[in-house]
N, C-alpha and C positions, 0 to 999 in steps of 0.2 A: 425526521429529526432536523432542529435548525442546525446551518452548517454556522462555525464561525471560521472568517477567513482572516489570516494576519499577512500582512506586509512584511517582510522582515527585512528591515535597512542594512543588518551588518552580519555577519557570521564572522565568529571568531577566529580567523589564521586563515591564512593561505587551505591549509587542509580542511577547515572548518567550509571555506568558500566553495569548493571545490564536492564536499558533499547536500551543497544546499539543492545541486543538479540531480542529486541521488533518488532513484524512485523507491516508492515503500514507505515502511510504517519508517515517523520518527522519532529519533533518539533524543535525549537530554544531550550525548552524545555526538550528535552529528546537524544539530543545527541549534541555535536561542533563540527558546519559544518561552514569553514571563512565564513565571508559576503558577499568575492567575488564569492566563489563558488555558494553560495545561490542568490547574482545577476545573473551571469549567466543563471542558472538556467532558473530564472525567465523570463528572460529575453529571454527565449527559447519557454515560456508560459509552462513551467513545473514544476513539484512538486517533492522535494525531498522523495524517499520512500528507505528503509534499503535493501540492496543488499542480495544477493544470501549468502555471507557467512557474519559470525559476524565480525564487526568492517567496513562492507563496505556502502556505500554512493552511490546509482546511481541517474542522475536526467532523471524522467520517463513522457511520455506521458500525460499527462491532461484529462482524457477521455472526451466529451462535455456533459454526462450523467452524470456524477460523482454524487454519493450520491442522485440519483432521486430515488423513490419508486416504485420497480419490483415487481412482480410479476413469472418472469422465466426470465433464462437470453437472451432468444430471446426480452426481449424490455430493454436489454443494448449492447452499445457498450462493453464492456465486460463480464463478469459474473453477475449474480445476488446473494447479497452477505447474508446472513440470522445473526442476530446479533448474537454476541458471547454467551448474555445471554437470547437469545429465539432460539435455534439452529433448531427447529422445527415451528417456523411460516411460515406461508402462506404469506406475505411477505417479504422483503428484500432491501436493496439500490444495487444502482449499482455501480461495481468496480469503485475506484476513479482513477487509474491510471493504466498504461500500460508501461514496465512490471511491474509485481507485486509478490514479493517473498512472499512465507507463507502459509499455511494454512485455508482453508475459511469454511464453509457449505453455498453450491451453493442452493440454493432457488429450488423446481422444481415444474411445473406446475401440472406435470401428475403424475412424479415418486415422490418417498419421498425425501427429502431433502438428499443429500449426502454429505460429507466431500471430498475437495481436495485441495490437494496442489499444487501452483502455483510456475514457475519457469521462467516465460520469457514471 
């Protein structure tokens, strides 16, 4: 899927700036991305998620599992992702998109849960 990548010069408020650092899917909410880009996107069947460095926009893959409940990331198309505030459960969802910048704790079946960060 081609990626498109946006620049984004401003974010709206202190709080607005403050989430442009934020990893994950993004919000209408938590950063300003035009309509058109966000058409696109969409229009691509993909989800805008926060790039590789701050202030970047790429629109990413849809994974067809998105947010299903894992167990190990062998039963997702990507990672299986463990919540930020259970970092050790024995469940998890699945990555919601591809690529995916950030930091996760990968769910695991056998091993203990480990932390990694994603770049592509």
């Amino acid at each position: 899927m081609r990626k498109i990548v946006v620049y984004v010069a401003l974010c709206l408020g202190l709080l607005s700036l403050a989430a442009c650092q934020e990893e994950g899917i993004v919000s209408p909410d938590n950063i300003f991305v035009s309509s058109d880009v966000r058409q696109a996107c969409a229009a691509q069947n993909g989800v805008l998620v926060h790039g590789s460095q701050p202030g970047t926009v790429v629109c990413a893959e849809k994974l067809p599992d998105a947010g299903k409940t894992c167990r190990y990331s062998g039963e997702c198309a990507g990672v299986c992702m463990a919540s930020e505030l259970t970092p050790t459960a024995t469940t998890g969802m699945c990555q919601p998109a591809r690529p995916y910048y950030g930091c996760v704790t990968m769910v695991g079946l056998v091993e203990e849960n480990k932390r990694v960060c994603l770049g592509g």
